[in-house]
N, C-alpha and C positions, 0 to 999 in steps of 0.2 A: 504494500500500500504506500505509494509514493507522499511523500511530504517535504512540502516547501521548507528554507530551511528559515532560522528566525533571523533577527537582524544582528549585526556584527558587533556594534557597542558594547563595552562592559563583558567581551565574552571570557578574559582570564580572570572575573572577578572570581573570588570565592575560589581560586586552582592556587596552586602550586606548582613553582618551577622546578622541574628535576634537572641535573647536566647533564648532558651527552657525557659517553665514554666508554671504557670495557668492566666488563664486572666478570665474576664465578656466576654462571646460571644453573640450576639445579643441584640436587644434592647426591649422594653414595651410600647414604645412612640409611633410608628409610622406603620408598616404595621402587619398584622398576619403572616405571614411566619414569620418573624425574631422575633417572639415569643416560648418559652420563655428565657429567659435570664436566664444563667446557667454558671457553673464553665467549664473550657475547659484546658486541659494540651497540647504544641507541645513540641517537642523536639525543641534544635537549630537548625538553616537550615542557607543557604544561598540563597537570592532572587535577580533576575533584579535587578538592580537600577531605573530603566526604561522598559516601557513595548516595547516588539518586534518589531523592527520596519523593514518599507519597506525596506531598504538597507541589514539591517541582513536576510531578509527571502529572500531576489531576491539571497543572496549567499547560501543559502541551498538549492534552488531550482537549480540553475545553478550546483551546486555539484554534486547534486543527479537526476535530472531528475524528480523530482516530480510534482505531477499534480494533484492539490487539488478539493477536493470535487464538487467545483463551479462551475469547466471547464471538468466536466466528465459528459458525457449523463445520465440521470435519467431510469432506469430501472422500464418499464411498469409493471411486476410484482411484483414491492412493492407497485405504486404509481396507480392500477387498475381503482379509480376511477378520476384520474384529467382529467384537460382536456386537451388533447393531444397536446394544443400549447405552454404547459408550460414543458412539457419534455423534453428539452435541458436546455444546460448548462446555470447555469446563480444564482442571489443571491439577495438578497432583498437592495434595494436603498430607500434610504430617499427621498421623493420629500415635501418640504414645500406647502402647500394650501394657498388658496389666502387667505382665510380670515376664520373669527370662523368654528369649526365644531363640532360635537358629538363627546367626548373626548373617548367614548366608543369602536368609531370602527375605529379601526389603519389602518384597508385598504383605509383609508382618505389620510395619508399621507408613506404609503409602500407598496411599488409593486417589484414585482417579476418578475427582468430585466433580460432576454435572455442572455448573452454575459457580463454580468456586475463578476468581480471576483477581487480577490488583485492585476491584471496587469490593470484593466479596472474599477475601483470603483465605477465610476459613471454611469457605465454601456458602452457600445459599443461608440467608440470614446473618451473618457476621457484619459488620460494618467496617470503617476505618474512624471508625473516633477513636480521639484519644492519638492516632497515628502520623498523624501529618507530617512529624519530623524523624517517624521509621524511613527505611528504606522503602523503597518499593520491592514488591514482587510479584512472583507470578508472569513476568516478562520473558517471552520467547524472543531468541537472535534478532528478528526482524525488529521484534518492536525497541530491541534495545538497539540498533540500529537506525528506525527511523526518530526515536527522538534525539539521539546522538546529532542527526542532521538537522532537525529542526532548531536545535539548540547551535548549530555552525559549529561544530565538534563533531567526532570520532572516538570508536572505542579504540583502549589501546591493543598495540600486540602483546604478545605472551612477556616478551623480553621489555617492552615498556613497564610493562604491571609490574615484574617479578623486582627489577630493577627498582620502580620507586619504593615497591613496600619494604626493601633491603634496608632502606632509609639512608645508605652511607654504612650499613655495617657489611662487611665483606665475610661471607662464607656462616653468619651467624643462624643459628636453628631457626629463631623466630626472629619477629621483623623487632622487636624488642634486644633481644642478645641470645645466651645458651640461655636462662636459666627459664623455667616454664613459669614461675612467679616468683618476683626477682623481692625478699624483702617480704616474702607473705602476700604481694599484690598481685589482685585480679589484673591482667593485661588486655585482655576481648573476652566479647561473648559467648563465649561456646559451654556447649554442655558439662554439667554436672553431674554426678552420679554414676550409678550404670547404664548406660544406652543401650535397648531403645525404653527404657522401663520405665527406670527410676531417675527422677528428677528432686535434688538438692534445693533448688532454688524455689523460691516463694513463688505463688503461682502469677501473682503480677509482674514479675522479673522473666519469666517465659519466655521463649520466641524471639523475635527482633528485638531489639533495643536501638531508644534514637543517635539517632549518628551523632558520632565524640561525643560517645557518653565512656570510651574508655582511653586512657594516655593515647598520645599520636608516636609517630614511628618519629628517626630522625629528620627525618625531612618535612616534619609537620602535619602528614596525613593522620587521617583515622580511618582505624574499622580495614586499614588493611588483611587484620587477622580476624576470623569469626564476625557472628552476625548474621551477611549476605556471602554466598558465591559471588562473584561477579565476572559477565559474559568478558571474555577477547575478542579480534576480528582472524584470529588463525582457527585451522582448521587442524584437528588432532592426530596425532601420529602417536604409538605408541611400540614401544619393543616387542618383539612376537609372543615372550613370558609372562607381559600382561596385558597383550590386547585383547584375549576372550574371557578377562575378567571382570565383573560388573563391577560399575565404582563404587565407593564406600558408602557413606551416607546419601549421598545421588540414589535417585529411583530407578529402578528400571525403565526401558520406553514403556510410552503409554499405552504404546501400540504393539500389536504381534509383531515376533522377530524379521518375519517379510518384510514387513514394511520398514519395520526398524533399520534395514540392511539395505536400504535405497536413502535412508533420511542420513545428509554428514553430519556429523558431531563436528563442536567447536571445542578450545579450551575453557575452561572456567579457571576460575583462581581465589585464592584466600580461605577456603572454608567455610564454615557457618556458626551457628548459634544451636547446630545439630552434631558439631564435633565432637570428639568423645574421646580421650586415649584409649580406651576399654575398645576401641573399632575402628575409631578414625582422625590419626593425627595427622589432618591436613591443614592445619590453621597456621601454614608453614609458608613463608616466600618461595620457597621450592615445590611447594607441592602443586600437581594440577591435577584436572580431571576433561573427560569427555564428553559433552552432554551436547544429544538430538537439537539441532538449532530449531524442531517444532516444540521443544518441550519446556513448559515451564512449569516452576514448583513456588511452595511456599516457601524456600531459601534460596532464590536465587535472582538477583538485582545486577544493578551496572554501574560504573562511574564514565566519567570523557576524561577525553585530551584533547588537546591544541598542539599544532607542532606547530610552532613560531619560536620566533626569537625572543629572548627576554627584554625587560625594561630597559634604562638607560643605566650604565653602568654593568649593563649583565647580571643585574642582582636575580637569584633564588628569590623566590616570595610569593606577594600578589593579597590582592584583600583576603583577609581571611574572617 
């Protein structure tokens, strides 16, 4: 769904300028896709300071009239073999299980809610009050794409993202340092407990949390780690030893593997607010994942870039 883009003023407000240069991408430690660890050059860009949230997408949406992936009818001729009560609109929801299960098969705790989208997150009846300064979700590639444009920005590539949420620390676990809570401090959002079960956390602290509501990386960003996934514009590759493995906290497609096996994945990056060590320690500058550019969930948002040149003097910055 094509959209005009918006006008050009004030577009590094609220970003952050990262440098060009070479960094270590990927890590050796911890999953096979984010194997192997190699030299990587970006140019400078400017990125979010924060990832997309509900308030800024309900104003691109109200501009423009757009109407994402989630809330459009599924077309029997891609999706030939599902089954025909899953072809309206609708987007994958998190439901926690009562108690342990086979950490193998995510259709434990994700289903494929009719009616559930970024105005409906929790599916039919949920609202967004209360959320305006969450991220958004429930955003399929396109639509993180077309407001990317709308907004005269771009998502970044893999080696933009992984690079700013590095912050300036070179080869460190997380976009904070090595230590997973440096000092007894919460650093991001992510899960508590055992996943998918048992949740720690008060039931209002659940779920998203509004953006920089936790410390920023070195370079001032937030919400690099947990929270939201957030979409790339590359397209995923992965090692032969883990490309028939389904991603961690990611859902499976929503659709039969047929159709699955015509739809490309893109990367994601950062993790979410569904992280777990108990399953899935991806809330790591290294770590990525692969997800259906038809597919969205209840953990998965975006931020922009600009690739211009910095202010006068070449300063790092920008309103924040």
């Amino acid at each position: 769904m094509a959209v005009a883009a918006g006008p050009a003023r004030g577009l590094t407000k609220n970003m952050v300028w990262v440098p060009g240069g070479s960094f270590l991408m990927g890590s050796a430690e911890f999953y096979p896709e984010e194997r192997p660890v190699r030299q990587v050059s970006v140019g400078g860009f400017w990125i979010d300071s924060r990832p997309v949230t509900v308030a800024q997408f309900r104003r691109f949406v109200r501009s423009t009239g757009y109407v994402t992936v989630a809330e459009r009818p599924l077309d029997p001729a891609v999706y030939s073999d599902a089954d025909p009560a899953l072809l309206v609109p609708g987007s994958l929801v998190f439901f926690a299980t009562s108690g342990p299960v086979d950490l193998r098969d995510v259709s434990q705790w994700w289903r494929y809610t009719p009616g559930a989208c970024w105005r409906h997150p929790g599916g039919p009846g949920s609202t967004l009050h209360g959320l305006d300064q969450h991220p958004v979700t429930h955003v399929a590639a396109e639509d993180a794409d077309a407001y990317a444009a709308w907004a005269g920005k771009e998502l970044p590539t893999e080696a933009e993202w992984e690079s700013a949420a590095r912050g300036g620390l070179e080869g460190a676990v997380f976009t904070w340092g090595d230590d997973p809570a440096p000092e007894g401090r919460v650093m991001a959002n992510t899960w508590v407990g055992e996943f998918p079960w048992q949740s720690l956390k008060p039931p209002g602290k659940r779920g998203t949390s509004p953006v920089g509501s936790f410390p920023p990386n070195g370079f001032g960003l937030f919400d690099m780690a947990g929270n939201v996934w957030e979409w790339t514009s590359d397209y995923f590759a992965a090692p032969a030893a883990s490309a028939d493995k389904p991603p961690c906290c990611a859902p499976a497609p929503s659709q039969p593997s047929a159709a699955a096996e015509r739809i490309p994945r893109r990367v994601i990056k950062g993790g979410s607010h569904l992280c777990a060590p108990n399953y899935c320690l991806r809330y790591r500058p290294a770590a990525r994942q692969g997800e259906a550019v038809d597919t969205s969930t209840a953990h998965l948002g975006l931020r922009c870039v600009v690739r211009a040149a910095p202010g006068p003097g070449g300063q790092r910055g920008g309103s924040m």
